[in-house]
Backbone of each chain as nested JSON, in Angstrom:
{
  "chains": [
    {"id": "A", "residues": [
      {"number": 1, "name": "UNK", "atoms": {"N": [2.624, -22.694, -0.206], "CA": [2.172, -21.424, -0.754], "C": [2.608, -20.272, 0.148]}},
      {"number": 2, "name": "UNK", "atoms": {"N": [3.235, -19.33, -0.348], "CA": [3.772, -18.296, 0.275], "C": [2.915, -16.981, -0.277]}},
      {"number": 3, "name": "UNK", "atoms": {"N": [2.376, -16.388, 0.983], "CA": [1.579, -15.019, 0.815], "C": [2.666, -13.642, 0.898]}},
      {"number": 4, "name": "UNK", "atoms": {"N": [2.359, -12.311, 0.21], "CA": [3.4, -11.527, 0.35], "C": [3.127, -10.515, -0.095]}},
      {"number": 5, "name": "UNK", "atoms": {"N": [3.894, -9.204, 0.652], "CA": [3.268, -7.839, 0.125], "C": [4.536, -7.127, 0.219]}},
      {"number": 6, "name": "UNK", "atoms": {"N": [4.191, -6.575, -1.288], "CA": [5.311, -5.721, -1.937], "C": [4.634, -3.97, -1.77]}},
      {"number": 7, "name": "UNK", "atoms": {"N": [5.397, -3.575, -1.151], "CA": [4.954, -1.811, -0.641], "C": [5.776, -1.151, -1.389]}},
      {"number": 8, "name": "UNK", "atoms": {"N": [4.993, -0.018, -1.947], "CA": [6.004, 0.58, -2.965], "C": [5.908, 1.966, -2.456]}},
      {"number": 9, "name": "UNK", "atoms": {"N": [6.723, 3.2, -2.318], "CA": [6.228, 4.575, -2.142], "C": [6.934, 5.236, -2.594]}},
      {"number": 10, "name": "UNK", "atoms": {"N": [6.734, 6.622, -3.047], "CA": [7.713, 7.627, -3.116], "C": [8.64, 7.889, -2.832]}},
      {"number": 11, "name": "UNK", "atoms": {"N": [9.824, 8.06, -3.797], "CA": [10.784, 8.508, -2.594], "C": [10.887, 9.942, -1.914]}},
      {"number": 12, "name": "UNK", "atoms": {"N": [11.324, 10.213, -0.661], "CA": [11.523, 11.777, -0.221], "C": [11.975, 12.535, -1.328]}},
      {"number": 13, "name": "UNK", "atoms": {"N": [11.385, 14.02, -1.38], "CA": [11.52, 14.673, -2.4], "C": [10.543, 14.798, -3.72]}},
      {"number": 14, "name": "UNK", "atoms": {"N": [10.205, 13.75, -3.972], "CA": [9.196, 13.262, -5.368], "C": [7.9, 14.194, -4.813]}},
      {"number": 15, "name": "UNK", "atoms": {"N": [7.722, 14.892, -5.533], "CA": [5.911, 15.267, -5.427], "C": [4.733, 14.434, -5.48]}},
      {"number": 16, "name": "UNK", "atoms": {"N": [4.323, 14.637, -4.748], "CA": [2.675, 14.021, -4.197], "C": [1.811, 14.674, -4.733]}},
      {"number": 17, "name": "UNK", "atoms": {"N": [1.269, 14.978, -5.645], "CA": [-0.227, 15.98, -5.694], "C": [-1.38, 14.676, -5.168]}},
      {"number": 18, "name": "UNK", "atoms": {"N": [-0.83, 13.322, -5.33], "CA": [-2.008, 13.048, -4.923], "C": [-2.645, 12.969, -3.646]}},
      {"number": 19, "name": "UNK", "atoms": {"N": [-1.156, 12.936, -2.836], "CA": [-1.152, 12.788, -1.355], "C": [-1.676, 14.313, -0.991]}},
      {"number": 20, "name": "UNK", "atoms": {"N": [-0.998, 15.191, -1.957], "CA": [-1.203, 16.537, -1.096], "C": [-2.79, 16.808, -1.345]}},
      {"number": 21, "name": "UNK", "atoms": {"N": [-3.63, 16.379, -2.795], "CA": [-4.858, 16.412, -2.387], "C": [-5.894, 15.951, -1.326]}},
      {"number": 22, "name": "UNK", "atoms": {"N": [-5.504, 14.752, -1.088], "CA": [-6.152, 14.043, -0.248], "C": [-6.374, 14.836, 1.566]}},
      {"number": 23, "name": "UNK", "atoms": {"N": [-4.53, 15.134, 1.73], "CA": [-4.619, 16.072, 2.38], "C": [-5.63, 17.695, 2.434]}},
      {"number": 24, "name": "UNK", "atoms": {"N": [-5.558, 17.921, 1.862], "CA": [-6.292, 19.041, 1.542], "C": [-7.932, 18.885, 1.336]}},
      {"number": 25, "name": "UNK", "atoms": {"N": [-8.386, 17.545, 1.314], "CA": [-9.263, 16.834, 1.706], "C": [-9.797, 16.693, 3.131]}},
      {"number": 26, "name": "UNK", "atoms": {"N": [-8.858, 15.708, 3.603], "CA": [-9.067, 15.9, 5.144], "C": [-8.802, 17.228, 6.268]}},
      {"number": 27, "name": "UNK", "atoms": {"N": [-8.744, 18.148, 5.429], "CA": [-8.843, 19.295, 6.324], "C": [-9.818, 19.598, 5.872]}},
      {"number": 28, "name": "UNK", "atoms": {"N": [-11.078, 19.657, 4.866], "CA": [-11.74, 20.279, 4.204], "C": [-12.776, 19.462, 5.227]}},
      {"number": 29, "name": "UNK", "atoms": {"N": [-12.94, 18.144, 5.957], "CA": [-13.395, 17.203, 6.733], "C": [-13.765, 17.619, 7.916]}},
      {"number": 30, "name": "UNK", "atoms": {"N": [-12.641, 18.656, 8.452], "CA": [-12.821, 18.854, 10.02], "C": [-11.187, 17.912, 10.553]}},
      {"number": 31, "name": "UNK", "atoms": {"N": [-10.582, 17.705, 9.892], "CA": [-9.295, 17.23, 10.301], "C": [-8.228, 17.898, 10.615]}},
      {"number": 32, "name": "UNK", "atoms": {"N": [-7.689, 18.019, 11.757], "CA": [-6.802, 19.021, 11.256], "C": [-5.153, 18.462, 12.354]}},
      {"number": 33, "name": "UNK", "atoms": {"N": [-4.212, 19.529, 12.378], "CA": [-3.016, 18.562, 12.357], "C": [-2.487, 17.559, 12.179]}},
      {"number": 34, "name": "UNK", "atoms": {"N": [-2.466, 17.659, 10.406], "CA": [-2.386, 16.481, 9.999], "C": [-0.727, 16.854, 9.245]}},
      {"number": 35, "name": "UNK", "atoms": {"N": [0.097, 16.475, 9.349], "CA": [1.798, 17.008, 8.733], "C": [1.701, 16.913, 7.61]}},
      {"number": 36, "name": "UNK", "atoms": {"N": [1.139, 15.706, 6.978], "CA": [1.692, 15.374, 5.33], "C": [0.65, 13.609, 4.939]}},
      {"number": 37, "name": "UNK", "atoms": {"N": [0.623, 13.906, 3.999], "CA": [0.298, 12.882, 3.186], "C": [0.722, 12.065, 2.253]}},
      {"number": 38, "name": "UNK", "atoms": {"N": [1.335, 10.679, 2.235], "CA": [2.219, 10.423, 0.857], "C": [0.899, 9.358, 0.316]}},
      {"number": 39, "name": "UNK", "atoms": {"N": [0.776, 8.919, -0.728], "CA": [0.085, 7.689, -1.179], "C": [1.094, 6.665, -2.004]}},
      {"number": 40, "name": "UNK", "atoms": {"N": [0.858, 5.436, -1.68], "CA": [1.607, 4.617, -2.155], "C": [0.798, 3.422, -2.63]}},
      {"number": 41, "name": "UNK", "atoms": {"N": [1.443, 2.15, -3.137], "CA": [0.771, 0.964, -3.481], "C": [1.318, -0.487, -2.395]}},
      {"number": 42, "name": "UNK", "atoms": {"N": [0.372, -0.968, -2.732], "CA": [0.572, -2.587, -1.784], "C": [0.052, -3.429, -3.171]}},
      {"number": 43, "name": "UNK", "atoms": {"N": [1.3, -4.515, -3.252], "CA": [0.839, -5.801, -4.053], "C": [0.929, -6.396, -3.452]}},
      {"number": 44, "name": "UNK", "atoms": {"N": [-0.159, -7.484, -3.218], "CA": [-0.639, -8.643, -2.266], "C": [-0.327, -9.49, -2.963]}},
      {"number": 45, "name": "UNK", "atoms": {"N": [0.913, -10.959, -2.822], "CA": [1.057, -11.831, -4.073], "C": [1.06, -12.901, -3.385]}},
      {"number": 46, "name": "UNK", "atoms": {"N": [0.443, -14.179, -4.25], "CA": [0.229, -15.269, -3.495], "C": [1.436, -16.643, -4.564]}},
      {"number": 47, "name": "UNK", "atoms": {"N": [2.566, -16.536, -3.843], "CA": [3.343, -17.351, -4.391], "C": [3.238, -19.099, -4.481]}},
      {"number": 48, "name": "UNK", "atoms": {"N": [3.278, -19.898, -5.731], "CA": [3.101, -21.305, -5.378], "C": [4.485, -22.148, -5.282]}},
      {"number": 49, "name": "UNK", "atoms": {"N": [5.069, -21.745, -3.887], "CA": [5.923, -22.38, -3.364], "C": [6.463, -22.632, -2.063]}},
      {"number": 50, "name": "UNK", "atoms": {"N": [6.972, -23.081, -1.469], "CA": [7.203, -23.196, -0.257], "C": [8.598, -22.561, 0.321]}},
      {"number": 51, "name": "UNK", "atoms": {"N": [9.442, -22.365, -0.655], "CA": [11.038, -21.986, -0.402], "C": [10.806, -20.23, 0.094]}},
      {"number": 52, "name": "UNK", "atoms": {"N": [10.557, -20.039, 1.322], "CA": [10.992, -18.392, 1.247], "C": [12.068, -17.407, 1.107]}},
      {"number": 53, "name": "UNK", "atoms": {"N": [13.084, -18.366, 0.814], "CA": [14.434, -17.313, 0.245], "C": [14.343, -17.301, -1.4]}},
      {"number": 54, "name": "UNK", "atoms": {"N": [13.587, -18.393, -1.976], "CA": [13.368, -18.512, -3.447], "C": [12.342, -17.121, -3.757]}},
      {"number": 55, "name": "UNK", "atoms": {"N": [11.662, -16.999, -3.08], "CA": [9.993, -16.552, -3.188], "C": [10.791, -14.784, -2.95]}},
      {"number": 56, "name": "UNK", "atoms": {"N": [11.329, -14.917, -1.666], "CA": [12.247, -13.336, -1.159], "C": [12.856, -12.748, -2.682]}},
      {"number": 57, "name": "UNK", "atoms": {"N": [13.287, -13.369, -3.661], "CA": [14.259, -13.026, -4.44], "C": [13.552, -13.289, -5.454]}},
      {"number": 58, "name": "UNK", "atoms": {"N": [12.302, -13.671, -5.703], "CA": [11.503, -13.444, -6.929], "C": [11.03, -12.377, -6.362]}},
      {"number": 59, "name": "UNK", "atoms": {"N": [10.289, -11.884, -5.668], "CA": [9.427, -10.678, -5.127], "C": [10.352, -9.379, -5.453]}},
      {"number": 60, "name": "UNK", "atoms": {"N": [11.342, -9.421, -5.329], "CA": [12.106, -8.395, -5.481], "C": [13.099, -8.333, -6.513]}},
      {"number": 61, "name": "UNK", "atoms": {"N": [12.928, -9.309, -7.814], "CA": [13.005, -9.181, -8.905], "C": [11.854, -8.833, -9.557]}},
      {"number": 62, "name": "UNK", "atoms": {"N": [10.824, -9.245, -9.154], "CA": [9.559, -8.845, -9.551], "C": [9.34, -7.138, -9.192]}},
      {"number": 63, "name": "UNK", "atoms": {"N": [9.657, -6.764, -8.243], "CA": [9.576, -4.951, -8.209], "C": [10.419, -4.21, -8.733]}},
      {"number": 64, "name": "UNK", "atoms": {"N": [11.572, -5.24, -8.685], "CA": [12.533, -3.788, -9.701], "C": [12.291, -3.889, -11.519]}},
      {"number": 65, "name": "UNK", "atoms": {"N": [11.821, -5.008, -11.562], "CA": [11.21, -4.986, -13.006], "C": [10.562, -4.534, -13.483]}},
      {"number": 66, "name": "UNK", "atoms": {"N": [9.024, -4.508, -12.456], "CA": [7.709, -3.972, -12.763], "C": [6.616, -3.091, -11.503]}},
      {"number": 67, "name": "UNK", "atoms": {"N": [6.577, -3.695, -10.465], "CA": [6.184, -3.088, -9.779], "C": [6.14, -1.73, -9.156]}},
      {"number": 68, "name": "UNK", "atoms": {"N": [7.841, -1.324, -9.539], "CA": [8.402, 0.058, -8.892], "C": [9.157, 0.362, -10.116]}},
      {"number": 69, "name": "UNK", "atoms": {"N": [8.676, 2.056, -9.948], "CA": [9.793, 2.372, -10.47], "C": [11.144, 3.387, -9.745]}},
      {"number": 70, "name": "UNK", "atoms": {"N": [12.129, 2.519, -10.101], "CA": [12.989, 2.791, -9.05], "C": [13.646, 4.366, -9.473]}},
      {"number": 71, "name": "UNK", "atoms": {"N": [13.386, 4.511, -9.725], "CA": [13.717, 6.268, -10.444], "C": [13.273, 7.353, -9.264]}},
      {"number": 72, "name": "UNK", "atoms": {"N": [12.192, 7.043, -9.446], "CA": [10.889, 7.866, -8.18], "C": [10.519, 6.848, -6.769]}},
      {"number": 73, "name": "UNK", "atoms": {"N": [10.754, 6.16, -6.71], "CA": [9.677, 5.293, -5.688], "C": [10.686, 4.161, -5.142]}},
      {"number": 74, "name": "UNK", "atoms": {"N": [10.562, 3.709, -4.081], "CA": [11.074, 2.384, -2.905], "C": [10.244, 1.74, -3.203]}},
      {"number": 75, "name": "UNK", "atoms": {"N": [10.945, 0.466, -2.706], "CA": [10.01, -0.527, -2.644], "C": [10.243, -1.544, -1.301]}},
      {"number": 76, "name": "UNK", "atoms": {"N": [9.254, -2.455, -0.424], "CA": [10.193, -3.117, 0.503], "C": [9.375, -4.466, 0.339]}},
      {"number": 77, "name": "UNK", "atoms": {"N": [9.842, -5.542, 0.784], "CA": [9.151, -6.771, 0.155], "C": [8.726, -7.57, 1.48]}},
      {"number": 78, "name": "UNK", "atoms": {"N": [7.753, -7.922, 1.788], "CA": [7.16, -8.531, 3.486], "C": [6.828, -10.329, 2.989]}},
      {"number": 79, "name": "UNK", "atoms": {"N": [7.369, -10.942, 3.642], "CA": [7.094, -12.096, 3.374], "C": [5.614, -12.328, 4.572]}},
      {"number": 80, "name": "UNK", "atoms": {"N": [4.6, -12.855, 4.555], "CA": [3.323, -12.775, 5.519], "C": [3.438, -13.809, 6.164]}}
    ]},
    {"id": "B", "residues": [
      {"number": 1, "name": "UNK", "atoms": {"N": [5.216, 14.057, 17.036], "CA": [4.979, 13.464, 15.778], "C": [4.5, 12.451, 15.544]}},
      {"number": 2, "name": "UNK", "atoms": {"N": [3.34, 11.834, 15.004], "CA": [3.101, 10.709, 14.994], "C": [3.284, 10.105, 13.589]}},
      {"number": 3, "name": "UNK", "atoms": {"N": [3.94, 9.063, 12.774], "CA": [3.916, 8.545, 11.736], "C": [3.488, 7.677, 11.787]}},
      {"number": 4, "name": "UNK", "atoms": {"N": [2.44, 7.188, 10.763], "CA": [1.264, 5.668, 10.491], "C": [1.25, 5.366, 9.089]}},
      {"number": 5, "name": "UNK", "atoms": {"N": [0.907, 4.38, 9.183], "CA": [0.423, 3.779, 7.743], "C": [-0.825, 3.23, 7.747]}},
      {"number": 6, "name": "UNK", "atoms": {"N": [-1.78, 3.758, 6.722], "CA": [-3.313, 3.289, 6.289], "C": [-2.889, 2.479, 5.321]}},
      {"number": 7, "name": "UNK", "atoms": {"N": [-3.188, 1.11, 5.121], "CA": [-3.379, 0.565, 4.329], "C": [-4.621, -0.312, 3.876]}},
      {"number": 8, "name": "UNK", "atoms": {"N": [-5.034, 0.088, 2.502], "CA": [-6.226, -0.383, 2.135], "C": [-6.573, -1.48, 1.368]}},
      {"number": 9, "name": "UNK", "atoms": {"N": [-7.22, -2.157, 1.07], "CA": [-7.143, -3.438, 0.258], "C": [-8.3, -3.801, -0.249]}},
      {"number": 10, "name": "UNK", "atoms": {"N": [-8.42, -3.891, -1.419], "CA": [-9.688, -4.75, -1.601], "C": [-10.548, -6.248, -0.953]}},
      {"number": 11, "name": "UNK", "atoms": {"N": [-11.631, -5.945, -0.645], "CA": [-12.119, -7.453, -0.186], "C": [-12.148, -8.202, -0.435]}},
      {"number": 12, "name": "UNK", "atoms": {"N": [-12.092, -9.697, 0.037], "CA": [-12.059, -11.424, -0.831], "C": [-13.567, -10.981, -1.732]}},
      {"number": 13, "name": "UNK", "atoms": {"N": [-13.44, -11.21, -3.002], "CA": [-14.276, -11.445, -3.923], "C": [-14.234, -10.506, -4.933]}},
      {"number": 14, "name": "UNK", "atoms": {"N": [-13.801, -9.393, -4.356], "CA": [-14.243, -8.346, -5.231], "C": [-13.533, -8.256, -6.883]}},
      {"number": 15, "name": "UNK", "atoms": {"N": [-13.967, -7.942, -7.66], "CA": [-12.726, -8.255, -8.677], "C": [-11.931, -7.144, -8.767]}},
      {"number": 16, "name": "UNK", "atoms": {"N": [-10.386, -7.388, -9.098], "CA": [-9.261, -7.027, -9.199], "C": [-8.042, -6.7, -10.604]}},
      {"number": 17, "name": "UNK", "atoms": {"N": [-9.296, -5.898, -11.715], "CA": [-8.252, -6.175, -12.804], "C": [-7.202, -5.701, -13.209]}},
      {"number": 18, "name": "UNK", "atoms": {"N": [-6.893, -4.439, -12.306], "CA": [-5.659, -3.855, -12.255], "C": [-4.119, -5.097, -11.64]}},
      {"number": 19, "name": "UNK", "atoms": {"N": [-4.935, -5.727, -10.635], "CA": [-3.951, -7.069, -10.006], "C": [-3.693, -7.648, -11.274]}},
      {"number": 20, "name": "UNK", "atoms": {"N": [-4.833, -8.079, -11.986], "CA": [-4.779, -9.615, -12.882], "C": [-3.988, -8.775, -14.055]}},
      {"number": 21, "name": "UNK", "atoms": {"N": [-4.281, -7.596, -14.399], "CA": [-2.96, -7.31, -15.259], "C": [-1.828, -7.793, -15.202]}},
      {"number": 22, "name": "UNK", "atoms": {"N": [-1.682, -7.418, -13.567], "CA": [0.256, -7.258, -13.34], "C": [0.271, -8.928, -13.514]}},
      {"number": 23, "name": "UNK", "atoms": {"N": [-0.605, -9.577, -13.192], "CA": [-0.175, -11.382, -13.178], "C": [0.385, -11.194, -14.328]}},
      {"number": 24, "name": "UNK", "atoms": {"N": [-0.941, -10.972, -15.564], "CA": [-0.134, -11.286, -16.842], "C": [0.886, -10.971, -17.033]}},
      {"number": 25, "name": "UNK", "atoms": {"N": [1.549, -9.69, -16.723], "CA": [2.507, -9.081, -17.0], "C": [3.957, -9.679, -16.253]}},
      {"number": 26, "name": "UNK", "atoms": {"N": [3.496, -10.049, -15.606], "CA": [4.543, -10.718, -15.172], "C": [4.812, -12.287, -15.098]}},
      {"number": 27, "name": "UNK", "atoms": {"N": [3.937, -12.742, -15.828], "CA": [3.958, -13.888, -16.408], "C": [5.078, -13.887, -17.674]}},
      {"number": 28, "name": "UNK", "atoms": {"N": [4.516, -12.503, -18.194], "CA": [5.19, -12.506, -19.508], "C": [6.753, -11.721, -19.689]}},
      {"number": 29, "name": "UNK", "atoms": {"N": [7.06, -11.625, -18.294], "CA": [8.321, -11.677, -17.905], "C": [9.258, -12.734, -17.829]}},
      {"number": 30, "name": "UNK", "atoms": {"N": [8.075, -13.991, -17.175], "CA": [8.798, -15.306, -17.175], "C": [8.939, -15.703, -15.715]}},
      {"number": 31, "name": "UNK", "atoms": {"N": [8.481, -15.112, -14.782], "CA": [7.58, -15.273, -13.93], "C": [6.918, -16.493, -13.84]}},
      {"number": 32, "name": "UNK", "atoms": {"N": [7.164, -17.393, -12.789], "CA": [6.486, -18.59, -12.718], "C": [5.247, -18.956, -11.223]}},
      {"number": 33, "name": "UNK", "atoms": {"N": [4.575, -19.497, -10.973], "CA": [4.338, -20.07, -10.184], "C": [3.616, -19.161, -9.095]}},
      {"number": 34, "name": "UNK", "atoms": {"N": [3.013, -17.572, -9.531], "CA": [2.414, -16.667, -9.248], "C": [0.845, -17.108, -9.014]}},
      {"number": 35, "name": "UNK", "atoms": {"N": [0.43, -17.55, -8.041], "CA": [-0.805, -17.602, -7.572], "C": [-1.849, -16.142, -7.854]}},
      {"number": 36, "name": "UNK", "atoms": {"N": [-1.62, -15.358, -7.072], "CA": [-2.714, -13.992, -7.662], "C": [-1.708, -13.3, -7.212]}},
      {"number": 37, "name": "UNK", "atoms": {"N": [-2.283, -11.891, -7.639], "CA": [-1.59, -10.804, -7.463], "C": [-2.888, -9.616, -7.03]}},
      {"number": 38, "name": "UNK", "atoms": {"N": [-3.009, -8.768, -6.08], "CA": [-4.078, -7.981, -5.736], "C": [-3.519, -6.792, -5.133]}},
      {"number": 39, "name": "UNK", "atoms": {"N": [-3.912, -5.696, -6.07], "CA": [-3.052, -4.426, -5.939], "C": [-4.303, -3.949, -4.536]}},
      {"number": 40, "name": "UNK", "atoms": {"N": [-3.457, -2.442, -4.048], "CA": [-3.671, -2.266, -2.822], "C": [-3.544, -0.857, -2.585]}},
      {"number": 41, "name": "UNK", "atoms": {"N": [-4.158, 0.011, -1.846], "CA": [-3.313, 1.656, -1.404], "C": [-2.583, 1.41, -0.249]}},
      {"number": 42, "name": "UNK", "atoms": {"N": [-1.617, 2.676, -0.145], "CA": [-1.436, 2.579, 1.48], "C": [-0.851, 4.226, 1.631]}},
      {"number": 43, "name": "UNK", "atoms": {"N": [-1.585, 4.731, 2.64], "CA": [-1.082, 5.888, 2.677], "C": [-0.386, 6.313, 3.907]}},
      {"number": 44, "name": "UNK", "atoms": {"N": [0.923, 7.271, 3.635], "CA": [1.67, 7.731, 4.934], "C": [1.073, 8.728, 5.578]}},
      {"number": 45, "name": "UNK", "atoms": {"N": [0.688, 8.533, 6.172], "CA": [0.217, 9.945, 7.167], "C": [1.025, 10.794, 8.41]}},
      {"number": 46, "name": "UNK", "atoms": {"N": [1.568, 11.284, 8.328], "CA": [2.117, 12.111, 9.689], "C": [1.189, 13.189, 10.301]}},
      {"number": 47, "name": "UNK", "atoms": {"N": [1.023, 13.097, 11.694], "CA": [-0.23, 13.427, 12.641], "C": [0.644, 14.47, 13.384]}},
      {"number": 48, "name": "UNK", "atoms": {"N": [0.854, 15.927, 13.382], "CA": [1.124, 16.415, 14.639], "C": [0.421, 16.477, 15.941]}},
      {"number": 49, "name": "UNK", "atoms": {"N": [0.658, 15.327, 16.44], "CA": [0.411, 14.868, 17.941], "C": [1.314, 13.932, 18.609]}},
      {"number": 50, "name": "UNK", "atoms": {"N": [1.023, 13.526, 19.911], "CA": [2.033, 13.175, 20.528], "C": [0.997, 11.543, 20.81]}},
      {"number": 51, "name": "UNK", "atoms": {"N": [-0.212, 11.777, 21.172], "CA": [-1.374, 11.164, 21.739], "C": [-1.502, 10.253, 20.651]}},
      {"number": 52, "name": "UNK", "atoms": {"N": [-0.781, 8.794, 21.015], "CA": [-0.251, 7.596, 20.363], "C": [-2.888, 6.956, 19.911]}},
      {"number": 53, "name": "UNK", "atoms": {"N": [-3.408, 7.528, 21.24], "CA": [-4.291, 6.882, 21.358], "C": [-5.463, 7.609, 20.227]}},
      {"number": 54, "name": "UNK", "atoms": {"N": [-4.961, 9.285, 20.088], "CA": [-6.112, 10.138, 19.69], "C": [-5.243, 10.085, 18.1]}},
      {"number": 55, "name": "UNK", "atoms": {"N": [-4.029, 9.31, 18.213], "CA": [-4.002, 9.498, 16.454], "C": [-4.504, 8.156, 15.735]}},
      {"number": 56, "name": "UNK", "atoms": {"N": [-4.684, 7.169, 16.474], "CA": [-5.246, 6.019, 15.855], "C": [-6.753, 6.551, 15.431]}},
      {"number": 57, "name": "UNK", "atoms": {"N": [-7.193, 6.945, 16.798], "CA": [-8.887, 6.867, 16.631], "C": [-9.122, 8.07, 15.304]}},
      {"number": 58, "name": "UNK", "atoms": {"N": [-8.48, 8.617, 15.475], "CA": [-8.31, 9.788, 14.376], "C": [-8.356, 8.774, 12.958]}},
      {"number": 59, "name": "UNK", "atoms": {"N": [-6.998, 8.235, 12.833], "CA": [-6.83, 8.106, 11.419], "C": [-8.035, 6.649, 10.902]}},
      {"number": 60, "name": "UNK", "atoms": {"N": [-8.727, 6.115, 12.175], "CA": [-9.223, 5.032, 11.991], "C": [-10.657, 5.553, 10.814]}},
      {"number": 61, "name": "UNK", "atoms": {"N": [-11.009, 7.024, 11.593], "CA": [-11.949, 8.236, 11.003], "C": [-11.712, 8.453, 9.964]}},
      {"number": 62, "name": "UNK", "atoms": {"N": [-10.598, 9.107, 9.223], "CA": [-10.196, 9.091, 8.089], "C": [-10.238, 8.423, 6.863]}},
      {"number": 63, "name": "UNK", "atoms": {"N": [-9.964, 6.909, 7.406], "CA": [-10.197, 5.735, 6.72], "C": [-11.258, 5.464, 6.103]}},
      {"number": 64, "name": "UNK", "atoms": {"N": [-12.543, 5.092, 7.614], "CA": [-13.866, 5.101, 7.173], "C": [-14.472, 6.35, 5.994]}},
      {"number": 65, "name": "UNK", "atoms": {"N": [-14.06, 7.717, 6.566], "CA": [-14.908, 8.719, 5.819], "C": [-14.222, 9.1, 4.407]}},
      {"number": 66, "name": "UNK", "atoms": {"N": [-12.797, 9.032, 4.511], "CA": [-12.271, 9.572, 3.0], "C": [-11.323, 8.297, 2.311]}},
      {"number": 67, "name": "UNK", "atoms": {"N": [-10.99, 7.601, 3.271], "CA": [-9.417, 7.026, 2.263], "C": [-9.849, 5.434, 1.602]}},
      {"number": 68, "name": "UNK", "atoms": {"N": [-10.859, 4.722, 2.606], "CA": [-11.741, 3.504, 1.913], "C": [-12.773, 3.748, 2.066]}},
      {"number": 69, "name": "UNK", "atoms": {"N": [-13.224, 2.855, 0.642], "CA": [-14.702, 2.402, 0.215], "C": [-15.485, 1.583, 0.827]}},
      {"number": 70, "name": "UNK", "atoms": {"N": [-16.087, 1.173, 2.11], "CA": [-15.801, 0.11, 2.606], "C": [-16.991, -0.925, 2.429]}},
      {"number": 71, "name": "UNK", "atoms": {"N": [-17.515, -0.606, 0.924], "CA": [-18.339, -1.183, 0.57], "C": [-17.185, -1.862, -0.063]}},
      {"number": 72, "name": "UNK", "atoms": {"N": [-16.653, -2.124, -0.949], "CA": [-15.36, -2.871, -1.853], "C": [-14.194, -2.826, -0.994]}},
      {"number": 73, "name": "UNK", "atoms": {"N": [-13.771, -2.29, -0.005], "CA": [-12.533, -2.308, 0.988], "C": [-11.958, -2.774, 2.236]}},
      {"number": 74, "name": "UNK", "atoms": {"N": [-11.175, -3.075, 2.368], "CA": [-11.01, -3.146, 3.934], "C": [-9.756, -2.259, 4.17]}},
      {"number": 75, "name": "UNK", "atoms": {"N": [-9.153, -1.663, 5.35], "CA": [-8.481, -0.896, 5.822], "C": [-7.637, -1.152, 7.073]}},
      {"number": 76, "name": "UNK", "atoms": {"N": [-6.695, -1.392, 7.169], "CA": [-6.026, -1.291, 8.456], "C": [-4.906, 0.073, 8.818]}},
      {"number": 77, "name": "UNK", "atoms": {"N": [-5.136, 0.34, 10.217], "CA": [-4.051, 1.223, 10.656], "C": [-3.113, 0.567, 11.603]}},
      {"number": 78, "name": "UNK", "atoms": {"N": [-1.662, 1.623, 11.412], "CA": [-0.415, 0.74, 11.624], "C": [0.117, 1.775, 12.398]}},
      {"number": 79, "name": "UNK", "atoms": {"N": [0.49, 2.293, 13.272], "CA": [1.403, 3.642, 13.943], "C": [2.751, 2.933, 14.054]}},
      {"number": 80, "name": "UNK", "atoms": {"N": [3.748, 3.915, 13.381], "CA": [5.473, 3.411, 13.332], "C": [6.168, 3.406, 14.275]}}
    ]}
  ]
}
């Protein structure tokens, strides 16, 4: 069984309102020098196999399919 | 400059139906042998500071007070 996390984020350039709220949050906190905020996703996937070059190359058929969209957003694939 | 990553996750138990979507969904891709799938945040933060020590304890703050739930969450910080 192979554990694994697929990170997906924005790419540079793409607008954040959600990041920039959050930001605008944590200053509202008492936070302050804070540069920037992006928000992104983590899929935690629990593969039933043992091959990690099999598992590497489903994970990342699996994000450019569905997970990401590659238009706006990266993706990078962590074997655990 | 400091650049980090918060990443947040739901806890063992909690339920996950935004995850169990993507299973299906990617089942119905054709997708095999997918144990779970458990979606996740993770946010970029850039800290203007230099103080590798006062941006952890910082963003560790952040975490707790705005970015997880930590009744349903867990959270780790990562400095790049």
């Amino acid at each position: 069984m192979i554990k694994a996390r697929v990170t997906v984020t924005l790419k540079n350039g793409v607008l954040d309102p959600q990041g920039k709220a959050i930001e605008g949050a944590l200053g509202g906190l008492g936070f302050s020098g804070i540069g920037s905020v992006r928000q992104g996703k983590v899929f935690d996937v629990t593969l039933e196999t043992a091959d990690r070059m099999e598992a590497e190359a489903n994970l990342k058929s699996m994000a450019e399919r569905l997970l990401a969209n590659q238009v706006i957003e990266d993706f990078s694939v962590e074997i655990l």
